[in-house]
PLY file of the C-alpha trace (Angstrom):
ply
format ascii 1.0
element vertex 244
property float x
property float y
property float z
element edge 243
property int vertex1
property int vertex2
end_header
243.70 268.55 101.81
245.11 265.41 99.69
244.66 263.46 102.07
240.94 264.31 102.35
240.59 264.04 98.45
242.28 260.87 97.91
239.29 258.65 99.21
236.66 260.27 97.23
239.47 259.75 93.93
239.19 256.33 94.81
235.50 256.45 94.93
234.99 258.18 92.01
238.02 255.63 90.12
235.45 252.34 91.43
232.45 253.84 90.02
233.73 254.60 86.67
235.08 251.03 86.91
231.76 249.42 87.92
230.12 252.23 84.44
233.14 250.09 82.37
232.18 246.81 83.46
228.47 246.95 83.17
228.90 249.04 79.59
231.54 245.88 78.62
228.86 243.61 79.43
226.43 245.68 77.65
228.55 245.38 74.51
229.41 241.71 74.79
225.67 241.18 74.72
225.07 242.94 71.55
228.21 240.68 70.18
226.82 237.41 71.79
226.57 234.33 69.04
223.63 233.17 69.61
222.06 236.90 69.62
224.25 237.94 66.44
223.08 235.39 64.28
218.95 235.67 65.83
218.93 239.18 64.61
220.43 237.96 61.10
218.11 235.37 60.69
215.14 237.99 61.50
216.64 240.20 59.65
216.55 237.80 56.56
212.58 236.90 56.86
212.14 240.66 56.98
213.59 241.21 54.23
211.74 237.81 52.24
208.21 239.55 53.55
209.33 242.79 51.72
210.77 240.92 48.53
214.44 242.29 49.37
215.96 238.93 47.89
219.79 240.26 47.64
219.06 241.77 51.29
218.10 238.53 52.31
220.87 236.89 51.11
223.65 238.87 52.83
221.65 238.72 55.99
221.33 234.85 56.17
224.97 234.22 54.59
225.86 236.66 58.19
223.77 234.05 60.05
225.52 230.81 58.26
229.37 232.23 58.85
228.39 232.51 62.79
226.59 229.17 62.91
226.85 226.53 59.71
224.49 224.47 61.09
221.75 226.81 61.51
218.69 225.69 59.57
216.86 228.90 59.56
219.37 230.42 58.16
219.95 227.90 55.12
216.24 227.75 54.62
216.08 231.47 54.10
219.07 231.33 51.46
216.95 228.82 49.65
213.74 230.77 49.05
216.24 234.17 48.70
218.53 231.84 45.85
215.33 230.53 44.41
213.59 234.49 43.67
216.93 235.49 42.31
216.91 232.19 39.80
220.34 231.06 41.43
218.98 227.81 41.16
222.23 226.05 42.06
223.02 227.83 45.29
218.96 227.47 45.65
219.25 223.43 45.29
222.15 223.25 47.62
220.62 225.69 50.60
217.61 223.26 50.34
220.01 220.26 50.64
221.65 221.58 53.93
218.33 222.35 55.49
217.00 218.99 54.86
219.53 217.65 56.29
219.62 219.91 59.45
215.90 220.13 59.62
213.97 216.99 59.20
210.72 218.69 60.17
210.73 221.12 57.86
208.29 219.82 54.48
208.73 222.62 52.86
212.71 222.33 52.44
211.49 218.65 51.22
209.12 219.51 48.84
211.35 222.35 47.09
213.90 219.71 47.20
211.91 216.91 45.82
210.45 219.06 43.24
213.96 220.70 42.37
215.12 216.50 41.67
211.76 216.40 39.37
213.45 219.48 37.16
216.25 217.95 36.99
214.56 214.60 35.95
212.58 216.44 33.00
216.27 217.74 31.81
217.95 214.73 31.55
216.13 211.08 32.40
218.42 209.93 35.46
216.66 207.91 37.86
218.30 208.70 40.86
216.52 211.83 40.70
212.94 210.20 40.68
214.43 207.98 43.80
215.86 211.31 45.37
211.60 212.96 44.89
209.79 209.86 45.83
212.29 209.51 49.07
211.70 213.28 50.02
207.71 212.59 49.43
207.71 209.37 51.33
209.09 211.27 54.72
206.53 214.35 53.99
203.79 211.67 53.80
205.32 209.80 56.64
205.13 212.93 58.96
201.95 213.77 57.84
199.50 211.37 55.38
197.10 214.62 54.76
199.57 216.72 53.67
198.02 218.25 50.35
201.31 219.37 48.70
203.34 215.91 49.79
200.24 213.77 47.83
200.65 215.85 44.44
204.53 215.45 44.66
204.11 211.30 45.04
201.86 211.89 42.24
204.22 213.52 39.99
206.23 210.87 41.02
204.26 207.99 40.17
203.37 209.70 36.38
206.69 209.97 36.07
207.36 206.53 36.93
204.37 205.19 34.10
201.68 204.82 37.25
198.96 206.88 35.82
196.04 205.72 37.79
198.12 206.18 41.04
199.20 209.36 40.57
195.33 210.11 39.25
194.27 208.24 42.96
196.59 210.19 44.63
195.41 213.73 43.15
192.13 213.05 43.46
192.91 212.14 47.18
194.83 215.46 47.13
191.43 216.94 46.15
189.34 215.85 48.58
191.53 216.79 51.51
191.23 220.36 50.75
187.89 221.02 47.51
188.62 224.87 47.56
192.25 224.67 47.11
192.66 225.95 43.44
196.33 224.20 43.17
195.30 221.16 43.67
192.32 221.58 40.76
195.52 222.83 38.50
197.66 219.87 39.13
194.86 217.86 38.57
194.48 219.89 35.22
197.90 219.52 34.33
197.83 215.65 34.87
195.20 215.55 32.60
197.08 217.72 29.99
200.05 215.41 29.97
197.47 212.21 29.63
196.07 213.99 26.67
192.60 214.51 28.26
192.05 217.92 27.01
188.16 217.69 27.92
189.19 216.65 31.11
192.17 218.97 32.05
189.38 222.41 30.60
186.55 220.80 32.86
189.10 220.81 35.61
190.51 224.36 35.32
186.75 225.94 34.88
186.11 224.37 37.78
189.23 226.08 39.75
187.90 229.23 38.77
184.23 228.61 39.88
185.60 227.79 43.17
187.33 231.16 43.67
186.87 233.70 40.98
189.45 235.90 42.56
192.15 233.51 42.00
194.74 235.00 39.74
196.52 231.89 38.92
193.35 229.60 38.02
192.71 232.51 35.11
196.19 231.89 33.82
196.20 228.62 33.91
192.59 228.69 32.02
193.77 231.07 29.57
197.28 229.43 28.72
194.56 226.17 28.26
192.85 228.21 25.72
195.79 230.03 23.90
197.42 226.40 23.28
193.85 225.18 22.29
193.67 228.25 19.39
190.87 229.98 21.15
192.57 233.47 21.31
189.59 235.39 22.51
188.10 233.08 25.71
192.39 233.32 27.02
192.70 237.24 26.62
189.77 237.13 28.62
191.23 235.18 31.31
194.31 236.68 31.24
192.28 240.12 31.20
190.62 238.80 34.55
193.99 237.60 36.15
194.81 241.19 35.85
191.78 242.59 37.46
192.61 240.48 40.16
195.92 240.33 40.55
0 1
1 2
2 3
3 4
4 5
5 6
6 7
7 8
8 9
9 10
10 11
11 12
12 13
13 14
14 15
15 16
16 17
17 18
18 19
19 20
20 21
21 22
22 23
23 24
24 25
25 26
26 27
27 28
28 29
29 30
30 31
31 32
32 33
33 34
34 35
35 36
36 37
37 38
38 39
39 40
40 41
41 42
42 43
43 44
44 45
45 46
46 47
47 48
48 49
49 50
50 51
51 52
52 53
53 54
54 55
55 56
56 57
57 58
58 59
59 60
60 61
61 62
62 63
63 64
64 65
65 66
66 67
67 68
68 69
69 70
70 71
71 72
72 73
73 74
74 75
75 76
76 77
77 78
78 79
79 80
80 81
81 82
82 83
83 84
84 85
85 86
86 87
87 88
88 89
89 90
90 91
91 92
92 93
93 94
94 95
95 96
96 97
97 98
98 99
99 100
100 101
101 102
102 103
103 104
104 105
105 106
106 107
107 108
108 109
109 110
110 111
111 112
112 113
113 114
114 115
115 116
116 117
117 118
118 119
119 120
120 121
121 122
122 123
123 124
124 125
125 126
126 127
127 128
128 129
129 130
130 131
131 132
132 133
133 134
134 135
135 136
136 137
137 138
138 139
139 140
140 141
141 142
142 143
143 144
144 145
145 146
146 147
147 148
148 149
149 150
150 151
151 152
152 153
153 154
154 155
155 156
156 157
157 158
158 159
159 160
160 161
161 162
162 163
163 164
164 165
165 166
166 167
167 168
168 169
169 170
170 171
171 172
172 173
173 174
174 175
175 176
176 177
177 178
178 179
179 180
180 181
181 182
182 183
183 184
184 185
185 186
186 187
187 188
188 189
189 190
190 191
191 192
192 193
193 194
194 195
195 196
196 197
197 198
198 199
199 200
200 201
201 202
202 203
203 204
204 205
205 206
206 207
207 208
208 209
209 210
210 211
211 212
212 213
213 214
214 215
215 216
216 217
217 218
218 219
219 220
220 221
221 222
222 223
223 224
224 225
225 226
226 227
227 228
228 229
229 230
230 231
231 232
232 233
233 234
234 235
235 236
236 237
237 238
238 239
239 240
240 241
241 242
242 243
C-alpha cells in the first residue's frame, strides 16, 4: 500500500513545487525595479491630474529611492513642490530633470523662469546667464516655441534690450494670435515700459479673442484696479468668476 502511495506523494510534492515556483515568479514580478518604480511614477501623474500634491510627492520620492536618475520621476516632484510653494525642493527637482532630460522644455522653462525670480530678489547676473542659457537650448530645439520666445524676452528686458524683447513678443504673437498668454505678456511688457495705453489696448484685446478666458479678465481687471477705475475691474473680476 506505501509503496503504491509513495509515487503519487512524489507527484503531488513536484506539483506544489512547480505552484511555488511559478507563484515566486509571480511575486518577483510585482517586486521587479523597473515595474516598481513605473507604477510610482503613474501613480504620481495620477495623482497631479487629481490635484493630490502631497500624494504626488510620496509617490515620485518612491520612484527616485528605486532609480535617482529617473527623470519622470524628478519632473513630477517639481510641479508637486511647486503647488505646495516648496519652492526650494521645487527649484532643485527642476535642476535634476534638466540635467537628466535635455528634451524636456518644460523642466527648462520652469527653471529659467525660477533663475528670473530669483533675479527680481536680488540683482545677480548669473541668474540672467542661467535664463537666457535655458532659453537659448528651448529655442535651439525648437525656434517656434511660443513659451521659449517670451522667456528670451524677459530676458532681454531684463538685460535693458527693450525693442528685442518687444521683437521677440511680438514674434511670440504671431506664432500663435489666439493664445491669450502671449497678449498678457505682451501687456505686461508694456506695463513695465510705462505704456499704460498700450499694455489696456493689449489686454482688451486678450479678452476679445476669447471671452471665456478667466485669466485675460484678471489680468484686465487688476489693469483697472491699479488704474483707480474700481467699477470696469469688479466687472472683470465678476466675469472671471462666471467663467471660471
Amino acid at each position: 500500500m506505501n509503496r503504491q502511495e509513495c509515487p503519487r506523494a512524489r507527484s503531488v510534492r513536484a506539483l506544489l513545487l512547480v505552484l511555488i515556483a511559478i507563484f515566486a515568479a509571480s511575486a518577483a514580478s510585482c517586486t521587479n525595479p523597473e515595474t516598481a518604480k513605473a507604477n510610482h511614477v503613474s501613480r504620481g501623474e495620477a495623482y497631479l491630474k487629481e490635484r493630490k500634491w502631497q500624494e504626488a510627492v510620496l509617490e515620485f520620492r518612491n520612484a527616485t529611492q528605486i532609480d535617482d536618475k529617473l527623470a519622470a520621476a524628478h519632473w513630477g516632484l517639481a510641479q508637486a513642490y511647486e503647488q505646495l510653494g516648496r519652492g526650494v525642493e521645487a527649484f532643485e527637482a527642476l535642476q535634476k530633470t534638466v540635467q537628466l532630460d535635455p528634451a524636456n522644455s518644460g523642466a527648462r522653462l520652469k527653471l529659467a523662469n525660477a533663475y528670473i525670480i530669483a533675479y527680481d530678489r536680488n540683482k545677480n547676473q548669473e541668474f540672467i546667464a542661467q535664463a537666457e542659457r535655458l532659453a537659448s537650448e528651448i529655442l535651439a530645439q525648437d525656434e517656434k516655441n511660443v513659451d521659449g520666445q517670451i522667456l528670451m524676452a524677459n530676458v532681454l528686458h531684463l538685460k535693458g534690450d527693450g525693442a528685442g524683447a518687444l521683437a521677440k513678443l511680438k514674434y511670440a504673437i504671431s506664432l500663435d494670435p489666439g493664445r491669450v498668454e502671449s497678449h498678457i505678456g505682451l501687456a505686461k511688457f508694456f506695463i513695465q515700459t510705462n505704456r499704460p495705453a498700450d499694455a489696456e489696448a493689449t489686454l482688451k484685446q486678450a479678452v476679445a479673442i476669447n471671452d471665456r478666458a478667466s485669466l485675460a479678465h484678471i489680468e484686465l481687471g487688476r489693469f483697472f484696479a491699479q488704474t483707480k477705475r474700481g467699477d470696469e475691474a469688479e466687472a472683470h473680476f465678476r466675469r472671471a468668476a462666471e467663467v471660471d
